[in-house]
N, C-alpha and C positions, 0 to 999 in steps of 0.2 A: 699430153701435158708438155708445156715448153720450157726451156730453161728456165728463163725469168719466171715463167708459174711456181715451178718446183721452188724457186729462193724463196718464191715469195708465203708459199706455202708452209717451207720448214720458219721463215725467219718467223709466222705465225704461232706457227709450233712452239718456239720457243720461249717468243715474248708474252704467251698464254698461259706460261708458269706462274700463277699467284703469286702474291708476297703479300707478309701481313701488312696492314695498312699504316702510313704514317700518322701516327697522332700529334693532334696540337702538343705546341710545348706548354713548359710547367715554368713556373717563376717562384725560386726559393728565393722567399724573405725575410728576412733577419728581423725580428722582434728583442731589441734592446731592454723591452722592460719587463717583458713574459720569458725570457730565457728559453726561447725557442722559433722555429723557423715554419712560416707558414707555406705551406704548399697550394701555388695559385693555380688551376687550372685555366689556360688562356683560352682555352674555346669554349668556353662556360662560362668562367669569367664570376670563380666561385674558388672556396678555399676546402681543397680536397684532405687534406692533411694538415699535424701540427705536430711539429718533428722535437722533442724536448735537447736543449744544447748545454753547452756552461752559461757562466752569468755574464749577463750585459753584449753578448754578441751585437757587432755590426758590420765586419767585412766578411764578403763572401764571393766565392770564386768556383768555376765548372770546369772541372778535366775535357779535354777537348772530346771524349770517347762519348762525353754526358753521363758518365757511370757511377760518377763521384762527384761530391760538391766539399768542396770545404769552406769551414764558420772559424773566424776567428773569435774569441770568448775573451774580450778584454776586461772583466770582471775577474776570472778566476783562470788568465793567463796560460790558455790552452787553444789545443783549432782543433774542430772535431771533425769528423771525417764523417759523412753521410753517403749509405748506398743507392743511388734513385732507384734500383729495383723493387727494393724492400722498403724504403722511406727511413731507414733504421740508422744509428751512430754506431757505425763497426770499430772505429778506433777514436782514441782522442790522445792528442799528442802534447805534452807539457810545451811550453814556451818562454820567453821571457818577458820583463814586465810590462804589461799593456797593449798586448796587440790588437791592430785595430784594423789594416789595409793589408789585403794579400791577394794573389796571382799566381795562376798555372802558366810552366813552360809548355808553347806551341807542342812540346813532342808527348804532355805526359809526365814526366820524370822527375821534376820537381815542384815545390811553392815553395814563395818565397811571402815571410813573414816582416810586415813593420810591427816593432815593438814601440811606440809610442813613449815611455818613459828607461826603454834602457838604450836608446839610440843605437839601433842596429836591426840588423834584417836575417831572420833567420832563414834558412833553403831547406826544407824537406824531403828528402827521399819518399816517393810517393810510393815506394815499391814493399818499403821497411815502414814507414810510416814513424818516421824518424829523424829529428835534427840531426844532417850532418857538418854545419859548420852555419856560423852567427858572420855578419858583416859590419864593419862598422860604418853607420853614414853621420848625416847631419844630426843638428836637435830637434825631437820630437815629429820622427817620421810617420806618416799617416800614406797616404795613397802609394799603391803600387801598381807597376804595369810592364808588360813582355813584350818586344817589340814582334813582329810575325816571325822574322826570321829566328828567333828565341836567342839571339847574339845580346840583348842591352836588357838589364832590368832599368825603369824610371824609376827612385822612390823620392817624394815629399817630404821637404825639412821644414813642419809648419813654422818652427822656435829660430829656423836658421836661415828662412826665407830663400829656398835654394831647392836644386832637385839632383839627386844623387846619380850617377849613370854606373851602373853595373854592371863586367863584363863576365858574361857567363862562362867564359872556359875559365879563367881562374879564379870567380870570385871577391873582385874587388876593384876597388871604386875607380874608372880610370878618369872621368870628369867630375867637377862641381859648377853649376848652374843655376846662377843668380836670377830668383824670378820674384817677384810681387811681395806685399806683408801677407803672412799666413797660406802657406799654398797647401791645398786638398786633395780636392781630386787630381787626377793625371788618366789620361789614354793616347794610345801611338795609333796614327792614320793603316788604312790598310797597307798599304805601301812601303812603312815604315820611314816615312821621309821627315814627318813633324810629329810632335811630341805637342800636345794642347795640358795646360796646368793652369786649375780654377784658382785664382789667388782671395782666398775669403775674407781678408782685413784690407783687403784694394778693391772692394769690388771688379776686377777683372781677370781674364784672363793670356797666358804668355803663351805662345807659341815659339815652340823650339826646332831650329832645323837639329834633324838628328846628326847632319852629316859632320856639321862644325858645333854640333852642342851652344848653341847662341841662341840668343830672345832674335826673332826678326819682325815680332809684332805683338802689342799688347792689346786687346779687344776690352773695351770695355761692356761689364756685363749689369745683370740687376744686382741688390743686396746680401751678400753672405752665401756666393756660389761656391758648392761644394761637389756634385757628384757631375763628371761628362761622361760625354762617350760622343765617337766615330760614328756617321752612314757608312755602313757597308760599302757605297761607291764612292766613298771622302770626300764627298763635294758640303755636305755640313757636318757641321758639330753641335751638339744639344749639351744646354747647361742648367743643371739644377740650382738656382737660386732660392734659399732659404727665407731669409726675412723678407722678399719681395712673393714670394709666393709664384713666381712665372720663371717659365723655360726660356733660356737664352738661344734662337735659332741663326747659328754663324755660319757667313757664306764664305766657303777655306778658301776661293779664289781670289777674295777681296778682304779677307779681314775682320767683315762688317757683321752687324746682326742686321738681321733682315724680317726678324718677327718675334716678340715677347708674350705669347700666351701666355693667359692667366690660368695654373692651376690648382694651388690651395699652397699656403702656408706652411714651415716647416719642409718644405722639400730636401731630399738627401740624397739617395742614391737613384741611380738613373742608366737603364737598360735599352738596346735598341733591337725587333727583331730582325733576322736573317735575311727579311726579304727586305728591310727600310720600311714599312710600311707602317709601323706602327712605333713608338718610345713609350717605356712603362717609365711611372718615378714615383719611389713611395716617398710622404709625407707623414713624419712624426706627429703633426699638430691635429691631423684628422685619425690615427691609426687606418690610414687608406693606402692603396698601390693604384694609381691615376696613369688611365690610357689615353694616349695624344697621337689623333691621324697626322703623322708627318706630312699626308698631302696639304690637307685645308691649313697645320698647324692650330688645330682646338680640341679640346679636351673632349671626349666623347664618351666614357665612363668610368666608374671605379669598384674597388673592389673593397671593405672592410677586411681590414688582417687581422691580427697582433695587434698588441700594444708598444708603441715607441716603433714602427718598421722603420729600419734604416739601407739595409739591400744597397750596402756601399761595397759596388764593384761587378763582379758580370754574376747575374744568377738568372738567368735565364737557359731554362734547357731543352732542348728536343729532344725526341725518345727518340731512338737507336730503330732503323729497320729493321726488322724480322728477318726470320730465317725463310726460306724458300719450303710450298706447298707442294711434296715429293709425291702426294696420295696418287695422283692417275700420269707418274709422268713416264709409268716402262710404256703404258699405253699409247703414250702420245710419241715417243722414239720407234715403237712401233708399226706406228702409221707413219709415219716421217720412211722408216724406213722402207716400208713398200711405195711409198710418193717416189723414192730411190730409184728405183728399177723397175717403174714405169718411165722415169724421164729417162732413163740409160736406153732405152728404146726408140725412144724421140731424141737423143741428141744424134743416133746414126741418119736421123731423115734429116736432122736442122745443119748434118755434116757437108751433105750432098746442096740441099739450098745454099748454103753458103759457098761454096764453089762456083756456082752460078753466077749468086752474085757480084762477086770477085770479077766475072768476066763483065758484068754489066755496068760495074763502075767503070772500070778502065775507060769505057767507052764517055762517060760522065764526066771524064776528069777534066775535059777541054771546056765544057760548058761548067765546072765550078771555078774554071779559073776567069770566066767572062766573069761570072756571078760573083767572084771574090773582087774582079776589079771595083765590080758595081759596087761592093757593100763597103769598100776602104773608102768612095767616095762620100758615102753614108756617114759610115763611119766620123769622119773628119768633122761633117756638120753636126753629125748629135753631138762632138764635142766640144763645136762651139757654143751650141746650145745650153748643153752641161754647165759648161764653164759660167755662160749667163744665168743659170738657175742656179750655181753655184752661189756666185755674187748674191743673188737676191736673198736668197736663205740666207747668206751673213747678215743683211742688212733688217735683215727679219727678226736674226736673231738676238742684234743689235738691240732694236726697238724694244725686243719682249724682254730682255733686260733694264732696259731704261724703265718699262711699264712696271716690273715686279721690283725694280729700288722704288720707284714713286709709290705703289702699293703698300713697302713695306713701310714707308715714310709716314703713310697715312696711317695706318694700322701702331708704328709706336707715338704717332699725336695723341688718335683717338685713346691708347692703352693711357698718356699723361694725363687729358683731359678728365678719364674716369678716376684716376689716383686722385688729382686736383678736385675734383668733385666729394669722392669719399674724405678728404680730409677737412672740407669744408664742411661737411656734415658732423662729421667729428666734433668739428669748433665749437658748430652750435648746437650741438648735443651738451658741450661742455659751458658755454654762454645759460642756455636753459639751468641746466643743474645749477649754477650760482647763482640764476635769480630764485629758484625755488627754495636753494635754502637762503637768501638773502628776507623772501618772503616767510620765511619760517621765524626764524628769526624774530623780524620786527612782529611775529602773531607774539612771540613771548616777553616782547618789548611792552606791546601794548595789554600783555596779561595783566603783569608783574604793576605797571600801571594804575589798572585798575583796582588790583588787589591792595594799592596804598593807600589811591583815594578812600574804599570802603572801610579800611583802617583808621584812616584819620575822620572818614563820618563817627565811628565808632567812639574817637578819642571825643570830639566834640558831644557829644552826646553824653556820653558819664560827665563831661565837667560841667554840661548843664546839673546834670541828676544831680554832683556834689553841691553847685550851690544851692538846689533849690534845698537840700537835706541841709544847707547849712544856714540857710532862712530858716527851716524850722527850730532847728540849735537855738539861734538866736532870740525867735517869740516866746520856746519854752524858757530859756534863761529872765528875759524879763516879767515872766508870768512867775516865775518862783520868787525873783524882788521883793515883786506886787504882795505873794503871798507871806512873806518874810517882814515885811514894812507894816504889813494885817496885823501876824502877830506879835511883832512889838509892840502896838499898837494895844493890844489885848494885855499884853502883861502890862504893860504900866499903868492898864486900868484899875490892872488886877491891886499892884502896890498901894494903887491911890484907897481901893475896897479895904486891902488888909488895914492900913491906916486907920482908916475910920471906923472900921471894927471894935478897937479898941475906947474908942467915944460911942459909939451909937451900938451898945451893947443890946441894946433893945430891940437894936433895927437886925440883928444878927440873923432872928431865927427865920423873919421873913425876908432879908438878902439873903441867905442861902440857900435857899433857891434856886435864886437868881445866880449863885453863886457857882452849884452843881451845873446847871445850865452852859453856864460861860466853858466851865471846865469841860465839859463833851464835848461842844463846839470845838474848843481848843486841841482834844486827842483827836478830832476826826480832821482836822486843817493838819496836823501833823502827818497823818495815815497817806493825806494824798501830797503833801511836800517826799514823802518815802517812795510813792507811786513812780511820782516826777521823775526823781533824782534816778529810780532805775530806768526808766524811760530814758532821760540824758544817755545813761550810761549803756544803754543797748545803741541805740543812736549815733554814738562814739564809735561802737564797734564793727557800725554798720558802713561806717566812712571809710575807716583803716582797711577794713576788706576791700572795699573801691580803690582805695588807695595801691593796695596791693596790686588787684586786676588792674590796672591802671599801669602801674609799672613792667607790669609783668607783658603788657600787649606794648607798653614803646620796646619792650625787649626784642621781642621778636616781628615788629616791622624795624627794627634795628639789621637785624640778622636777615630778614628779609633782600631788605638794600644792599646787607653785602654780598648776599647771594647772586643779587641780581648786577651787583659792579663786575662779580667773579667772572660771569656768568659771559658779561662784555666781555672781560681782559680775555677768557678763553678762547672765544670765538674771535679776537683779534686775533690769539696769537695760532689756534688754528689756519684765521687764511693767511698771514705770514708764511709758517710750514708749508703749505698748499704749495703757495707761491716760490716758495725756496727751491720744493720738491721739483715743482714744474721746472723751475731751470735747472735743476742737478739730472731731471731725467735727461732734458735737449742736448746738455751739456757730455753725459753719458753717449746718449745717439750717436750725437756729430764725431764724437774722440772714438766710439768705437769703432763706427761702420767709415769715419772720415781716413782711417790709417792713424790718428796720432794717436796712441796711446800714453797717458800720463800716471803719476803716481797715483795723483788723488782721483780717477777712473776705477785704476785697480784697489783701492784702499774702500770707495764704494760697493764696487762689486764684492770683495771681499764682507763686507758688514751685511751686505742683502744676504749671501751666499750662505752667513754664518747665522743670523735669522731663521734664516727658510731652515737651516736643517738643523738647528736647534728646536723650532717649532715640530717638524717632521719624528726627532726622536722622543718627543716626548708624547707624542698624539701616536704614532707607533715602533718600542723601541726593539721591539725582534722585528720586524721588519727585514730580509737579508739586503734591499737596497741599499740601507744605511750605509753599509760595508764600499758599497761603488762612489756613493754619494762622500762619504769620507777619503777617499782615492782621491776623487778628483778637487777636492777641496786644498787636499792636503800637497798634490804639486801646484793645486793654483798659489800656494805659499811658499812655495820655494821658489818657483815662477818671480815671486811680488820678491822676495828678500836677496834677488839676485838681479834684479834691477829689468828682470822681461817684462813689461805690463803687459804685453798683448798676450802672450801666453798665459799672462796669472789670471787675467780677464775671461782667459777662455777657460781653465778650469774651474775657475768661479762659476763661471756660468751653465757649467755641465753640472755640477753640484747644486748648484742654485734649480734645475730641471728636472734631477732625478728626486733633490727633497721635496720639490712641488708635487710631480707626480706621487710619492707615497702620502703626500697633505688628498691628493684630490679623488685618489681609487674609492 
């Protein structure tokens, strides 16, 4: 065996030692509204675990070992400590009020905590798991971030529009950094030479040189970017934009964005792996964690988590290498060692060839110095050549640049075109709705209509029936005259009879009679003038009941009509509101996502805000959200009475979300 066998034998030997395998990494993600952390498996591409935390978690941060994850719990103002061995919360550390954005030092040894309502950054001893001292920064800090070297904390002054610089040997604030309305996220390049900071009420983002703490560029991004992050080889930056629903892809050499994927709504925090190959970003609006090939720049799948994931900050982990597979390694040292002292046998013959040799060059050396002439001639021209192939690669390179700006150009038309499109459909989604109830409408226009006419056939109709009942009135009246003029008629016959009675006493006994006669006559024209007269008198009261239903139906097509005038002024003064509504919402849109925030923005948000979670507690009032949803109501008013409106906006609005959510579970 020859030398180089035998290396090549033991290096065999030894690079033959097993080790357990690397496993894909895990993506812990913060669930805001389930008060716990979903465990993503990325090579499955599936939720392996569900780690239970304090309330309202959303910042989350990986010990660089991957040993430990920490959750900030800005509900119940604590960071919990998770083991990835075990999946379990070994400690949980008190904090102060609201923390929301935290970060591991490069070595290990500390996090550092944004407290979000008590302006200041707490440092944890990761060792004690223990506040050892609070920092004081801007108002209302949210993002943090380590620069590589672990020399600068970055932290986010959403309230103070500014980003805090942190020096880690003594703890305290050696710059302040005016950047954007509302800034969020933050991440430092590998290199640590620029600082990227999402500004959420500017739609943009600042880049900071770290060296002189300065903005030397503001990118503009989509709507309400909150989570970034670095490529590993810092040539982009990926931006989670919220209300636009799409990833911001910036090219760090120019500035620019260079591609806006569409990935879903409510986007928040935003992860990159180890190799660049892939960006995670969960989205609140879908309870999803959404994978994007960094190559193509499009979304290619997701995952269901949690509810509310927020994964604001680094949570992505890799499992830690294994220990080494010891079981056959005396064996293999073994044989390594007898490969030993078989080459120690072979190097006494490869000693003597080598000697040889020795003598054979000497003799060679006249002929490598012809042969060296020849190849520095060589030489010279391959690097003229170089030099030309040099050239043409820049010029190559040039071009494939010009091509992938004109790609991306294309790429944010098409992305406008489609927005443009959706909102036009929009329109006439909303154009349809008003004619259908415009059509609705005029159906009860022309009910209400009909239901008069048939009313007033009705009226016409009894006043025929009254008069013809009062024709009858009238013929019976002059029929009881007739019978009344009859018997007058009769008695004065009668007086003339009695008269004469008294003369033609003779004639008495044969007129009476005639006399009895008359007088029957007479009781039974009485009997039916009695008939009559109750006849009249049913008649009468057959009228006044008409009379009545008569009155009684103008009554209520009375009421009718003014039901139906009601019924107009409503529906006027509905689309009035409609119409108010519509402009206070545009009006709302432009002042919040435009950067001006005003009073009467925040004095709206405030009255939706107080709404929704007035509705919320009473639809459920144990409920424990209430409790986060009362937080953030309650600084959005201190926010509005100290003259912040973007601030009071934004806690309106986190209250205005957490009471929706307990309306919609």
């Amino acid at each position: 065996m020859t030398t180089r066998g035998f290396l090549a034998t033991l290096l065999a030997l030894l690079l033959g030692v097993t080790t357990a395998a690397q496993a894909a990494p895990f993506a812990y993600v913060t669930t805001s509204f389930t008060d716990g952390v979903s465990v993503v498996d990325l090579g499955t591409n599936s939720v392996v675990s569900t780690i239970a935390v304090g309330s309202s978690p959303f910042g989350v941060a990986v010990h660089p070992s991957g040993t430990r994850v920490y959750v900030a719990n800005w509900g119940s103002d604590s960071v919990s400590v998770i083991d990835t061995a075990t999946r379990t919360v070994v400690a949980t550390v008190p904090v102060q009020d609201g923390p929301f954005g935290l970060a591991v030092h490069p070595d290990g040894s500390r996090v550092y905590v944004a407290h979000q309502f008590a302006d200041s950054v707490a440092v944890i001893d990761t060792a004690s798991n223990a506040v050892v001292t609070t920092v004081a920064v801007g108002s209302r800090p949210i993002g943090v971030a380590v620069n590589p070297a672990g020399t600068r904390v970055y932290v986010t002054n959403q309230g103070s529009a500014s980003v805090s610089v942190i020096e880690t040997a003594t703890n305290g604030v050696v710059a302040t950094v005016t950047v954007g309305n509302g800034p969020f996220g933050v991440a430092v390049d590998p290199a640590g030479a620029r600082v990227y900071v999402t500004n959420s009420s500017s739609r943009s983002m600042s880049v900071i040189n770290a060296a002189t703490n300065t903005v030397t560029a503001t990118v503009t991004t989509g709507s309400f970017p909150q989570g970034v992050v670095v490529h590993p080889n810092g040539a982009r930056v990926y931006v989670a934009n919220a209300s636009s629903g799409t990833v911001s892809v910036v090219n760090t050499a120019t500035n620019t964005v260079v591609a806006s994927p569409f990935a879903a709504f409510g986007l928040f925090g935003i992860g990159i792996s180890t190799a660049g190959d892939h960006a995670y970003i969960a989205s609140e609006d879908n309870n999803a964690l959404f994978l994007l090939d960094t190559v193509t720049n499009a979304v290619s799948s997701s995952v269901v988590v949690g509810d509310g994931p927020a994964a604001f900050g680094t949570f992505l982990v890799g499992e830690a290498a294994g220990s080494c597979d010891t079981s056959d390694l005396e064996a293999r040292l073994a044989s390594a060692q007898a490969a030993l002292l078989s080459c120690q046998g072979d190097l006494a013959t490869a000693t003597a060839r080598y000697n040889q040799c020795q003598a054979d060059l000497s003799s060679r050396d006249s002929q490598i110095l012809t042969l060296r002439g020849q190849l520095a001639d060589r030489d010279a021209e391959i690097a003229r050549l170089n030099g030309q192939v040099d050239d043409l690669n820049v010029q190559i390179g040039r071009l494939n640049t010009q091509l992938g700006d004109l790609n991306a150009q294309i790429a944010a038309l098409q992305g406008q075109v489609s927005t443009l499109t959706a909102d036009k459909a929009a329109l006439q989604a909303q154009v349809n709705a008003l004619t259908a109830d415009k059509a609705a409408l005029q159906a009860q226009v022309n009910a209400l209509t009909a239901d008069k006419a048939a009313l007033q056939a009705q009226v016409n109709a009894l006043t025929a029936d009254k008069a013809a009942l009062q024709a009858q009135v009238n013929t019976l009246t002059a029929d009881k005259a007739a019978l009344q003029t009859q018997v007058n008629t009769l008695t004065t016959q009668n007086t003339a009879l009695r008269g004469q009675v008294s003369t033609l006493t003779a004639q008495n006994t044969a007129l009476q009679g005639q006399v009895s006669t008359l007088t029957a006559q007479n009781t039974a024209l009485q009997g039916q003038v009695s008939t009559l007269t109750a006849q009249n008198t049913a008649l009468q009261g057959q009228v006044s009941t008409l009379a009545a239903e008569y009155t009684a139906l103008q009554g209520q097509v009375s009421t009718l009509t003014a039901q139906n005038a009601a019924l107009t002024a409503d529906n006027q003064q509905l689309r009035q509101q409609v119409a108010a509504a519509a402009v206070t919402i545009n009006a709302l849109v432009s002042d919040i996502f435009g950067g001006k925030p005003t009073a009467a923005v925040a004095l709206a948000a405030r009255d939706m805000a107080q709404a929704e979670l007035t509705a919320a507690r009473a639809a459920a009032p144990n409920d424990k959200k209430l409790k986060d949803a009362q937080k953030a109501f309650d600084s959005g008013l201190a926010d509005l009475n100290g003259g912040n409106y973007q601030q009071a906006v934004q806690g309106f609005n986190q209250a205005y979300d957490t009471a929706h959510r307990i309306l919609t579970r």
